[in-house]
ZASEDREN-810491 format. One record per atom (N, C-alpha, C, O, CB): residue in three letters; y, z, x. Coordinates in pm, whole numbers, padded with zeros to 5 digits, always signed. Glycine has a CB too. Example, Ala and Ser with C-alpha at 12.3 -4.5 7.8 and 13.67 -1.06 7.14 Angstrom:
// ZASEDREN-810491
ALA-00569+00780+01319;ALA-00450+00780+01230;ALA-00330+00780+01320;ALA-00332+00846+01424;ALA-00447+00905+01131;SER-00225+00708+01285;SER-00106+00714+01367;SER+00003+00787+01290;SER+00114+00804+01341;SER-00060+00572+01408;
This chain:
// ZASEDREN-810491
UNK-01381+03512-04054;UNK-01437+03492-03922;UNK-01380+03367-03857;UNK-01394+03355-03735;UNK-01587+03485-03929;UNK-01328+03287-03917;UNK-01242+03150-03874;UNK-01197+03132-03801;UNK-01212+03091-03685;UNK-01163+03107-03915;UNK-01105+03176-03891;UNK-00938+03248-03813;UNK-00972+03308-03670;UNK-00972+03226-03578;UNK-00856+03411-03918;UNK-00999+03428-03641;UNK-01109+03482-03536;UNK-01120+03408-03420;UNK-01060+03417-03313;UNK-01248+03486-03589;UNK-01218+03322-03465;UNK-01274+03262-03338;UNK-01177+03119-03278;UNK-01180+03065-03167;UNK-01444+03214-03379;UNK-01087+03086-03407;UNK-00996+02974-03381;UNK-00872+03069-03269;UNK-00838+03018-03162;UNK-00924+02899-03559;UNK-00823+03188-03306;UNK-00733+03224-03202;UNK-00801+03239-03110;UNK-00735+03217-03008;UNK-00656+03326-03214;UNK-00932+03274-03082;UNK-00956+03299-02947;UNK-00973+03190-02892;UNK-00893+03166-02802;UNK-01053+03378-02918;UNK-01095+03065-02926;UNK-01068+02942-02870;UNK-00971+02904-02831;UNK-00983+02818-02743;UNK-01088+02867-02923;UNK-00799+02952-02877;UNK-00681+02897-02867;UNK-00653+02980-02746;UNK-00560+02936-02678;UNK-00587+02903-02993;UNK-00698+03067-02711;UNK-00643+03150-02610;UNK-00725+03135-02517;UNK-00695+03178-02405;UNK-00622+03284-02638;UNK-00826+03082-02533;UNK-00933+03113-02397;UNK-00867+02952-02306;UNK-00840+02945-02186;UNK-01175+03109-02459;UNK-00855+02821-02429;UNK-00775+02709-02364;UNK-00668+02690-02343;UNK-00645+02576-02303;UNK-00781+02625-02400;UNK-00549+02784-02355;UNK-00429+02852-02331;UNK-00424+02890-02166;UNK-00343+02856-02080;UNK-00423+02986-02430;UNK-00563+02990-02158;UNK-00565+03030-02023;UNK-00610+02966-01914;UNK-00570+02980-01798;UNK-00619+03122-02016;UNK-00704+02886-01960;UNK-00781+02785-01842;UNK-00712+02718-01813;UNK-00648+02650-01892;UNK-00890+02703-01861;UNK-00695+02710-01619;UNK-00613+02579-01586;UNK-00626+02445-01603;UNK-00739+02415-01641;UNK-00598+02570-01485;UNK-00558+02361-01590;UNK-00578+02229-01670;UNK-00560+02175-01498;UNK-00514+02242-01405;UNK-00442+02173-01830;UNK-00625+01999-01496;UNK-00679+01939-01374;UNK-00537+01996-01278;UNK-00437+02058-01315;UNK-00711+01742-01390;UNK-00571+01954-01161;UNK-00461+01939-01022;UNK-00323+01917-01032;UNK-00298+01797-01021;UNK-00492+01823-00935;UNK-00229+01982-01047;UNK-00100+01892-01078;UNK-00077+01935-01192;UNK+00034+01987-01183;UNK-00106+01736-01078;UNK-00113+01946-01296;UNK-00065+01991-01412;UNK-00071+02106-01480;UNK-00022+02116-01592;UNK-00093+01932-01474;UNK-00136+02209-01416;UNK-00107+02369-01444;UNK+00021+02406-01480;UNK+00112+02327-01458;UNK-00133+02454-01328;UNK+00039+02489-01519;UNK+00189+02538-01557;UNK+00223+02570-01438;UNK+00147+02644-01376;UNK+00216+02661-01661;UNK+00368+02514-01363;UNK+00421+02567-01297;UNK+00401+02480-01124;UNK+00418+02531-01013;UNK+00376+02706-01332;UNK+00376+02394-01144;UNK+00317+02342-01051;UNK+00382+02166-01084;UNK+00427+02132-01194;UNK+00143+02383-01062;UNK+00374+02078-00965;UNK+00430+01962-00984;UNK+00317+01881-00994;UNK+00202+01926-00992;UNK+00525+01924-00887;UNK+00352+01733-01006;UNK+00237+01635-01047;UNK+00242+01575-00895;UNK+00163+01481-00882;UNK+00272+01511-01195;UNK+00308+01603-00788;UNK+00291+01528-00644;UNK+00189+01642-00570;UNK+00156+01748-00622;UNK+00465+01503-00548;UNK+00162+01613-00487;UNK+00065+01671-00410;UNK+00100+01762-00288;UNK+00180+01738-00197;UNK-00009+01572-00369;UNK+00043+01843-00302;UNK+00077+01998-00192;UNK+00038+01951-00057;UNK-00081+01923-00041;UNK-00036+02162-00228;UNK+00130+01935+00056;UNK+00101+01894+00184;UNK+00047+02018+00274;UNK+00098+02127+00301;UNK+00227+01829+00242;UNK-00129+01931+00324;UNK-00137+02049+00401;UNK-00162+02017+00528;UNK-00186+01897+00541;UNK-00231+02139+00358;UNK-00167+02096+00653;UNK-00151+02074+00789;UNK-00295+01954+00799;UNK-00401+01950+00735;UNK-00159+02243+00891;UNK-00244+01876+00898;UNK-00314+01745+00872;UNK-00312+01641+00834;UNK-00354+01545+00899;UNK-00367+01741+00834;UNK-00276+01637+00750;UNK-00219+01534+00687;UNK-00108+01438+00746;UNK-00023+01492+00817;UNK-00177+01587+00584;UNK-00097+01283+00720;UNK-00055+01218+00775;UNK+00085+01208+00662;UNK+00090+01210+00539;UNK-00153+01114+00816;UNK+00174+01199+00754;UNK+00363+01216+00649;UNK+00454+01139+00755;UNK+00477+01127+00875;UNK+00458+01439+00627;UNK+00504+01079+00581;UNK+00616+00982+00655;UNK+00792+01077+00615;UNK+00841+01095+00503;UNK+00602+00773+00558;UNK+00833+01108+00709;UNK+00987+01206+00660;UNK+01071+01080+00671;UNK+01044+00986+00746;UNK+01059+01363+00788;UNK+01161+01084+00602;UNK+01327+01046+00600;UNK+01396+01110+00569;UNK+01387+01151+00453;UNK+01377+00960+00538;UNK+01524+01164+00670;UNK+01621+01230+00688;UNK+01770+01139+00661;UNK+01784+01018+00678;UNK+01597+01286+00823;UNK+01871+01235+00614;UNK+01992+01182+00614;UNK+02077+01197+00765;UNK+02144+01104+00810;UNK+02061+01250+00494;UNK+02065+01305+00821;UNK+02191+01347+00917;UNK+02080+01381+01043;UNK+02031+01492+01063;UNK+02311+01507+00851;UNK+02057+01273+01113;UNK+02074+01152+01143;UNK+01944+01075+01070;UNK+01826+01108+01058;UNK+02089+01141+01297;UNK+02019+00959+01028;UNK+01969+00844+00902;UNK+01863+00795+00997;UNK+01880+00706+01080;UNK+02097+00701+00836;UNK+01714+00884+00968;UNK+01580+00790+01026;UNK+01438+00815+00956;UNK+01416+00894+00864;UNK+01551+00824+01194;UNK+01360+00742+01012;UNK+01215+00811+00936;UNK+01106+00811+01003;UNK+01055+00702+01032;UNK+01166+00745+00812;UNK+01054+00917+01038;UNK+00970+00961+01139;UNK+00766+00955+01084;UNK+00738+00990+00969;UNK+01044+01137+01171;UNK+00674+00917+01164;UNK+00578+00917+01047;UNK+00496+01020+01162;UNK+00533+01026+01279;UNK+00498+00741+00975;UNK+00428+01066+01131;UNK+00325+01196+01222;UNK+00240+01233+01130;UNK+00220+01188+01018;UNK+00400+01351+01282;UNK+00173+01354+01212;UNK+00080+01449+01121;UNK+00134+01607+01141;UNK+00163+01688+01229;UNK-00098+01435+01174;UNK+00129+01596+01025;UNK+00211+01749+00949;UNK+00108+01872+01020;UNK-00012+01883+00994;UNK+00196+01758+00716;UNK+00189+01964+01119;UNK+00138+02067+01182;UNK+00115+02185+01139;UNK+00025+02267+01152;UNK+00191+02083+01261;UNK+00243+02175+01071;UNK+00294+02277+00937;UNK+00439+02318+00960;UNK+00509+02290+01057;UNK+00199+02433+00921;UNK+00473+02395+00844;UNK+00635+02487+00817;UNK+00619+02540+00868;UNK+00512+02595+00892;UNK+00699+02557+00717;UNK+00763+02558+00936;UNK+00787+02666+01044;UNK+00949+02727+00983;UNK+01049+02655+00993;UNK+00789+02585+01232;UNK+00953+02810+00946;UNK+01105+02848+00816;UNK+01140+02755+00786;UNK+01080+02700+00695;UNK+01249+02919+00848;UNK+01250+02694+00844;UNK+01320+02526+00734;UNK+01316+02436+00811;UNK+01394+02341+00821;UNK+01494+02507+00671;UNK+01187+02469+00893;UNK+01197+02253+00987;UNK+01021+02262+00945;UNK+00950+02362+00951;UNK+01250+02220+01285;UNK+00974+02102+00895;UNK+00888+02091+00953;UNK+00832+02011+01048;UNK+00884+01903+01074;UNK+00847+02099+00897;UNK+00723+02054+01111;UNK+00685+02034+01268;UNK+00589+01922+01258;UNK+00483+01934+01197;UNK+00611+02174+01349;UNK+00617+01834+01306;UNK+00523+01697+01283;UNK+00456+01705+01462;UNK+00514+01750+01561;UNK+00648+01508+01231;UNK+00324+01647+01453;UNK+00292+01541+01599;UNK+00334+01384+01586;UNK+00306+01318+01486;UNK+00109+01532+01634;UNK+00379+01351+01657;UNK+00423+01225+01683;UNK+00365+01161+01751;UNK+00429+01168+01856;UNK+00520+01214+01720;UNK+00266+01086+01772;UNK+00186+01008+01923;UNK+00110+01117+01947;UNK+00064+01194+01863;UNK+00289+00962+02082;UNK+00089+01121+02134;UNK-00064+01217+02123;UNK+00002+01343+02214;UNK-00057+01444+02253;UNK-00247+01126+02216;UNK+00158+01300+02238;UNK+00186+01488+02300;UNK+00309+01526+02220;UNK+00338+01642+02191;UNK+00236+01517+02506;UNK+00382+01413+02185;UNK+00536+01440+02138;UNK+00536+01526+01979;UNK+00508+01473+01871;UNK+00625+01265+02119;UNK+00573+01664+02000;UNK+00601+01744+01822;UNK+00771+01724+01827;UNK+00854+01707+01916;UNK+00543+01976+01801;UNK+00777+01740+01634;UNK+00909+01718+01668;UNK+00924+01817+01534;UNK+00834+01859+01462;UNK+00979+01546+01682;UNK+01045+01836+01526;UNK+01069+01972+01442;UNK+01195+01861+01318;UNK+01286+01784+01352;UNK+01169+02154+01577;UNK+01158+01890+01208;UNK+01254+01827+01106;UNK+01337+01866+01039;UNK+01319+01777+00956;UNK+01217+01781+01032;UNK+01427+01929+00991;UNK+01484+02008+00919;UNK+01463+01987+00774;UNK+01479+01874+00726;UNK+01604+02008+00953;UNK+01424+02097+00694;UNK+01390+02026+00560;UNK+01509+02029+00459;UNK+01477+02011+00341;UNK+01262+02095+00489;UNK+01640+02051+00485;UNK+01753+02040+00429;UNK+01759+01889+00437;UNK+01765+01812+00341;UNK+01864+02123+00493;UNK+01756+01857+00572;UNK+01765+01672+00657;UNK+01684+01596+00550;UNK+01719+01479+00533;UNK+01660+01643+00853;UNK+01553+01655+00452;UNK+01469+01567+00445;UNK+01522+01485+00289;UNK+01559+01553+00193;UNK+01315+01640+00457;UNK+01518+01344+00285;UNK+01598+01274+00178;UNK+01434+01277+00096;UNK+01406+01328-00012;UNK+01698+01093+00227;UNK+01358+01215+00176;UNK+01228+01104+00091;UNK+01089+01194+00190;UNK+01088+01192+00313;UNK+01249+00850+00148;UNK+00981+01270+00104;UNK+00882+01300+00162;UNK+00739+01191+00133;UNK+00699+01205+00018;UNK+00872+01441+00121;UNK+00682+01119+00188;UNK+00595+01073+00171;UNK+00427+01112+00215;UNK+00414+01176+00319;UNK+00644+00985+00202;UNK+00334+01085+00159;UNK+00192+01117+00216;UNK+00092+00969+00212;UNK+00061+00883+00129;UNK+00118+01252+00110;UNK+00068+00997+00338;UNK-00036+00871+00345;UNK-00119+00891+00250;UNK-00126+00999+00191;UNK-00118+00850+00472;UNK-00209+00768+00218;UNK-00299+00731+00104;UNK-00440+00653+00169;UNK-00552+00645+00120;UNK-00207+00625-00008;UNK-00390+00602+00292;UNK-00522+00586+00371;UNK-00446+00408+00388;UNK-00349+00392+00314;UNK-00717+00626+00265;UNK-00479+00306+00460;UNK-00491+00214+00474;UNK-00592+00115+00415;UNK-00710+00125+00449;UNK-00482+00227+00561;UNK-00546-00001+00312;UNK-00620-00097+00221;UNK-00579-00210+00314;UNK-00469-00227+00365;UNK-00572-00108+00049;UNK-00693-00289+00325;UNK-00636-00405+00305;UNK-00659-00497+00196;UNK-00766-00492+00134;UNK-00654-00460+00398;UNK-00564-00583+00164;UNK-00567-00701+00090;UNK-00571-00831+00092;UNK-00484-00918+00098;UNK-00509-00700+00048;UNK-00768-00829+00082;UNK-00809-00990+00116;UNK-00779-01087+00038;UNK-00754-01196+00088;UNK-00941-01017+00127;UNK-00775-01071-00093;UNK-00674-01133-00193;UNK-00532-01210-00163;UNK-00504-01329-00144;UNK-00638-01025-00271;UNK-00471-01110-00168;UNK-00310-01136-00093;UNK-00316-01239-00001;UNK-00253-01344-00014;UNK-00246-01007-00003;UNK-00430-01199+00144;UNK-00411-01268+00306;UNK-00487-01424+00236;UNK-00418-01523+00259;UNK-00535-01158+00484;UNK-00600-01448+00168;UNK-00672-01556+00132;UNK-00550-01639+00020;UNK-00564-01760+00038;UNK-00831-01499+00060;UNK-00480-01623-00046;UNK-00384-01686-00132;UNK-00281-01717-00045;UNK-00261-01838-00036;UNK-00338-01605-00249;UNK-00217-01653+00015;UNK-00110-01724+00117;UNK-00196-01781+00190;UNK-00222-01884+00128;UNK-00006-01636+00207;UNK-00278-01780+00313;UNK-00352-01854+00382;UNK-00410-01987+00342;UNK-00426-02083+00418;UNK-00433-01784+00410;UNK-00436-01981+00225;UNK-00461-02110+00145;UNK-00417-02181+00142;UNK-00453-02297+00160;UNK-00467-02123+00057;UNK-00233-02101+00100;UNK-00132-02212+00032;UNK-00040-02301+00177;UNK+00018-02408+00195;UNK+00005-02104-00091;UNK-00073-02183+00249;UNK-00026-02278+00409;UNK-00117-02378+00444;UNK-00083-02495+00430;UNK-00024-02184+00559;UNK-00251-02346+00498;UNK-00338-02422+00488;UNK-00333-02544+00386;UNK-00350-02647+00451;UNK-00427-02347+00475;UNK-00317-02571+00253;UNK-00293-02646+00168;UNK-00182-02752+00198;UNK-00198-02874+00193;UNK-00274-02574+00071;UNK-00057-02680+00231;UNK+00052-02745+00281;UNK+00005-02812+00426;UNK+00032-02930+00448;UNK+00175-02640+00292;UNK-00037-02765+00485;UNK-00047-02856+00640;UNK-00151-02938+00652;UNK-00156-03020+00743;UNK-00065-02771+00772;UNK-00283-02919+00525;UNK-00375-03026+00535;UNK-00323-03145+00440;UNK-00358-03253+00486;UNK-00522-02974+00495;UNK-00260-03154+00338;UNK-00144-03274+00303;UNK-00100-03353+00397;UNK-00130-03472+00402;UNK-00020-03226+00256;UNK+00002-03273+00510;UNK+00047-03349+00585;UNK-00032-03408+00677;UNK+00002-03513+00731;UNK+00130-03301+00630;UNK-00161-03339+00707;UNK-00244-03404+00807;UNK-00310-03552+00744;UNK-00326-03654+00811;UNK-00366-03293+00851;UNK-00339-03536+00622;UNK-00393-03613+00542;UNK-00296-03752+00558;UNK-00319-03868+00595;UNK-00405-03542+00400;UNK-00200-03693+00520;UNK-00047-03805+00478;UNK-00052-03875+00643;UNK-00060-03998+00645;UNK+00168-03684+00432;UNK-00050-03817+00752;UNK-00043-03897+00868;UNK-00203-03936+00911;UNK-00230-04008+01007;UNK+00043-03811+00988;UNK-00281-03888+00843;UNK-00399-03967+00913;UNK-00382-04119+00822;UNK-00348-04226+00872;UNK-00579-03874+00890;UNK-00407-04103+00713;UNK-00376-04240+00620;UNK-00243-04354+00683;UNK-00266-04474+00674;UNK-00318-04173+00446;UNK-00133-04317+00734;UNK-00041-04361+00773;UNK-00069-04388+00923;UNK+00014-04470+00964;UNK+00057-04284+00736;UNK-00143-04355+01007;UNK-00185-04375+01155;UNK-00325-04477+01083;UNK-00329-04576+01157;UNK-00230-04192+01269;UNK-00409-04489+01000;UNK-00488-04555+00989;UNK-00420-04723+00942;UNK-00446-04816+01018;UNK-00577-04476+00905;UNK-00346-04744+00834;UNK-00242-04831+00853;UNK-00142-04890+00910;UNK-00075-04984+00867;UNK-00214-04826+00819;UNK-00132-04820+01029;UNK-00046-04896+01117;UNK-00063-05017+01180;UNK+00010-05116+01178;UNK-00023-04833+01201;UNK-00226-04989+01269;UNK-00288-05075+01346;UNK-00317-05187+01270;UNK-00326-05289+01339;UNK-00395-05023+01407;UNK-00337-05203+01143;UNK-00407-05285+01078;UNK-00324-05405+01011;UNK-00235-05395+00926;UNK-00477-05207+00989;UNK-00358-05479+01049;UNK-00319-05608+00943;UNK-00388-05700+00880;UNK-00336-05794+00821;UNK-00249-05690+00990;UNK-00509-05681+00888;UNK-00631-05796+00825;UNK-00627-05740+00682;UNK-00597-05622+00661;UNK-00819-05788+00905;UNK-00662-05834+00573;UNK-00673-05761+00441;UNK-00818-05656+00378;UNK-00858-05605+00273;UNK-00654-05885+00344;UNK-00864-05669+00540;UNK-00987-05553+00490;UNK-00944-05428+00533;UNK-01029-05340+00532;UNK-01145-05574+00559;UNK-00839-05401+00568;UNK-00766-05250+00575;UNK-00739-05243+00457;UNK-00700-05345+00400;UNK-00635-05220+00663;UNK-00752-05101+00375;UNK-00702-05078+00262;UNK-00690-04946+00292;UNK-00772-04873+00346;UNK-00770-05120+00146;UNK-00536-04912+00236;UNK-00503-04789+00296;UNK-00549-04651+00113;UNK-00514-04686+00000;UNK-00279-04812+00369;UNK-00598-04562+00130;UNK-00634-04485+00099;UNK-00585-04374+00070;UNK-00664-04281+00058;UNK-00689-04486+00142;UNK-00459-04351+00054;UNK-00383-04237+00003;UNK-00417-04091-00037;UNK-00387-03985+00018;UNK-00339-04278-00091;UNK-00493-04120-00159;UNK-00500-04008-00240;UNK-00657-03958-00175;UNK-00649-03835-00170;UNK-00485-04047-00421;UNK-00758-03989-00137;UNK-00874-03960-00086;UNK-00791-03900+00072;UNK-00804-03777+00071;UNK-00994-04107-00088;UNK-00735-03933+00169;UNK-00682-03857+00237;UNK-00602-03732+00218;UNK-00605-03620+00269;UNK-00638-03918+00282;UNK-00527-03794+00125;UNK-00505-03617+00054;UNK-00579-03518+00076;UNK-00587-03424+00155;UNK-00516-03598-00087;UNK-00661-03581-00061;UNK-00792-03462-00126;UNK-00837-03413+00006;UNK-00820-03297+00043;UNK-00952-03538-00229;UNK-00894-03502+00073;UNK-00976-03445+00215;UNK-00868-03340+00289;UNK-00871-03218+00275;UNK-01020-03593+00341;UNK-00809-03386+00340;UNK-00707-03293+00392;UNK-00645-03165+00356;UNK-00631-03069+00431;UNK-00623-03350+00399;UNK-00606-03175+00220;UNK-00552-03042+00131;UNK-00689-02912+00104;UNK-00678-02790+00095;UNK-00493-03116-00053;UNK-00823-03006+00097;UNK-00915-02916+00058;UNK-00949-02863+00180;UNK-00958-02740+00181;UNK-01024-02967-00020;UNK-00977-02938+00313;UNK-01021-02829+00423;UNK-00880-02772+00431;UNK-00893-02650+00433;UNK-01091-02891+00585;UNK-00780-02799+00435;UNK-00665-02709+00503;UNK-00666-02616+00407;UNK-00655-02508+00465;UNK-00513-02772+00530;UNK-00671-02604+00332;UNK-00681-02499+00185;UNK-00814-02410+00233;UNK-00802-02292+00268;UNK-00720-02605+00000;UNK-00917-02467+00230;UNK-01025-02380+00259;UNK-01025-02284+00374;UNK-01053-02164+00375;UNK-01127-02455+00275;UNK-00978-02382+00490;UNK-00957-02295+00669;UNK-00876-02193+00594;UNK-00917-02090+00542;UNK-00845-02394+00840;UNK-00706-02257+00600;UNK-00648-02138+00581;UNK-00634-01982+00491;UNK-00569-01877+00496;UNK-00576-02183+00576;UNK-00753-02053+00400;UNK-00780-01924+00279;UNK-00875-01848+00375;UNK-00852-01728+00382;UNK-00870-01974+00099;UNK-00954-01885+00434;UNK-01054-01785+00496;UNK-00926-01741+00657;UNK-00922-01625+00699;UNK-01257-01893+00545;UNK-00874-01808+00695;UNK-00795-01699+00812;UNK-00709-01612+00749;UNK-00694-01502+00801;UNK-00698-01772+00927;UNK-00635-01645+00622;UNK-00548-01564+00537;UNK-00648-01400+00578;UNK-00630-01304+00653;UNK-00545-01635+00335;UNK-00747-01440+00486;UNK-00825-01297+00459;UNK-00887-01263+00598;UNK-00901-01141+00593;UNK-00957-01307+00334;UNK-00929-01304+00716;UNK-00944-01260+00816;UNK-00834-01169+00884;UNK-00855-01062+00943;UNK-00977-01354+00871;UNK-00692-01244+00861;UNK-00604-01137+00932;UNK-00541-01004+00819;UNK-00486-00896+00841;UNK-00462-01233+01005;UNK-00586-01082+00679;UNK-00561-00965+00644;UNK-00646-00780+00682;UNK-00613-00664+00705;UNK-00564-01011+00517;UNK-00777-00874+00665;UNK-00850-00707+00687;UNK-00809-00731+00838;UNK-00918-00711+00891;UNK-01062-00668+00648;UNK-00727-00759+00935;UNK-00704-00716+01083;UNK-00615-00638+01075;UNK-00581-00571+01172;UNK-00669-00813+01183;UNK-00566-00629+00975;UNK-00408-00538+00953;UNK-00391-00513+00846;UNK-00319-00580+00773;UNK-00274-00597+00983;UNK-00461-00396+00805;UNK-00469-00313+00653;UNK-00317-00235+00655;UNK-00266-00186+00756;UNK-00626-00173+00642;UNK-00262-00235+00527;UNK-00148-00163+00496;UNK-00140-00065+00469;UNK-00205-00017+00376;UNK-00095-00191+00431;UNK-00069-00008+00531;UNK-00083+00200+00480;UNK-00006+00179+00380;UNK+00099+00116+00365;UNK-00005+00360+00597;UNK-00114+00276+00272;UNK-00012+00314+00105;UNK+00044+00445+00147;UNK+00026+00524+00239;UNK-00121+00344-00078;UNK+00123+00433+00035;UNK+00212+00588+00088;UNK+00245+00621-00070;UNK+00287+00539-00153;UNK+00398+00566+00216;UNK+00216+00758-00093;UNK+00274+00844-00210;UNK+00369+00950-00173;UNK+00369+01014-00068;UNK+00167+00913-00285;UNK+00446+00959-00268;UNK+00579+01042-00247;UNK+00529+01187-00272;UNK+00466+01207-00375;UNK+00712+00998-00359;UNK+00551+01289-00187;UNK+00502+01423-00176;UNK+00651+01552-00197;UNK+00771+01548-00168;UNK+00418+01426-00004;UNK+00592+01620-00241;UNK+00711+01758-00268;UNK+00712+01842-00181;UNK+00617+01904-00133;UNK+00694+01852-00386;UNK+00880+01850-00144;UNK+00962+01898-00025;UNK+00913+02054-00024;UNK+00904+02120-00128;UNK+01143+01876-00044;UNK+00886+02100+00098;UNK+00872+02235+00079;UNK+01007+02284+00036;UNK+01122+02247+00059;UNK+00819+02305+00202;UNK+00940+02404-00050;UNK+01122+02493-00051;UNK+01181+02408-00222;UNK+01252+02468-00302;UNK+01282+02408+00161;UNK+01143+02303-00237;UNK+01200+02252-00317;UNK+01168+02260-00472;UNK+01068+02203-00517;UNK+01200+02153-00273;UNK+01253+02329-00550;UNK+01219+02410-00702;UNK+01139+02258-00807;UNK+01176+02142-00826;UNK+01427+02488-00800;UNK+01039+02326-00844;UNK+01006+02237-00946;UNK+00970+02281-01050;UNK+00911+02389-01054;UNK+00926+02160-00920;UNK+01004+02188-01192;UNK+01003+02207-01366;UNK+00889+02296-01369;UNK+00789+02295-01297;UNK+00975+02053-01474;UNK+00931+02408-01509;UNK+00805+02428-01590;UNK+00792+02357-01692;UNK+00880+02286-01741;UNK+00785+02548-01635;UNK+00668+02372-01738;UNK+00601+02310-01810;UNK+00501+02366-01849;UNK+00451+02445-01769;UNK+00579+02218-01771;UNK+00423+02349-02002;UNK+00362+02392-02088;UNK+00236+02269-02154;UNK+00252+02169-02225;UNK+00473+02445-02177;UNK+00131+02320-02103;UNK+00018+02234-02179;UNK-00052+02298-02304;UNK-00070+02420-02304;UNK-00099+02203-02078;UNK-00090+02226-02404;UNK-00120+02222-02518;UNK-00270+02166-02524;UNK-00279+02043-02515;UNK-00017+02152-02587;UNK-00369+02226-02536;UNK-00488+02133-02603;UNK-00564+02156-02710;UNK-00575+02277-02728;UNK-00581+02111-02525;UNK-00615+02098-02780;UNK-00667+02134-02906;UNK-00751+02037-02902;UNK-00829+02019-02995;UNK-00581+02143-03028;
């Protein structure tokens, strides 16, 4: 009775499709469907167009471009298919550079306030203060510019983009195994 029920288990998970993308016969990029936002690059003439995919029309596909312009692509033309992924931004990224500018220009503010405070002075109760102008300076300029970093970052989120499969275009078989 083992044996039995082990081939059939083997056959019943033989037959069931396995997640999105990895069925037999099928690619691991993602099936473009009308709607969707696509970035094309073409060779002849060398450009890259970004729209929303209208659909195939025999061997061009038909993008919207802006809010009246369609444009027809040839999918022989097409080098690189891409699919939007949605727009992130990265407050991380914008707050670490913003910082490090900020950092840099509150130094220098620091460095000339200490140096404008010593100029005027010549009595020996001026004592010029260096490194406390620093600190003061580097830490708000560090602080401002870390918080505008991340302000303009979420003002201007980056579109991700994943690479998508060309219509028309043959892809591997392949064979899944599970046990």
């Amino acid at each position: 009775m083992q044996p039995i029920m082990f081939a059939g288990t083997l056959t019943l998970l033989l037959l069931l499709p396995g997640p999105r993308g990895h069925a037999q016969g099928t690619s691991s990029q993602p099936d473009l469907l009308p709607g969707a936002r696509i970035r094309v690059t073409t060779s002849a003439p060398a450009r890259r167009v970004t729209g929303t995919l209208i659909g195939v029309e025999g061997d061009s596909l038909r993008l919207a471009v802006g809010t009246r312009d369609t444009v027809g692509v040839p999918v022989s033309a097409v080098t690189r298919l891409e699919e939007s992924r949605g727009r992130r931004a990265n407050y991380t990224k914008g707050a670490l550079i913003g910082g490090g500018v900020g950092l840099a220009l509150g130094l220098g503010v620091g460095l000339l306030v200490d140096f404008g405070r010593s100029l005027g002075c010549e009595s020996p109760s001026c004592t010029s203060n260096l490194g406390e102008a620093l600190a003061i300076g580097g830490l708000a300029g560090a602080g401002v510019g870390g918080g505008v970093g991340a302000l303009l970052a979420g003002a201007f989120p980056k579109e991700r983009w994943q690479s998508a499969a060309r219509p028309g275009r043959s892809v591997g078989l392949g064979l899944r195994l599970r046990f």
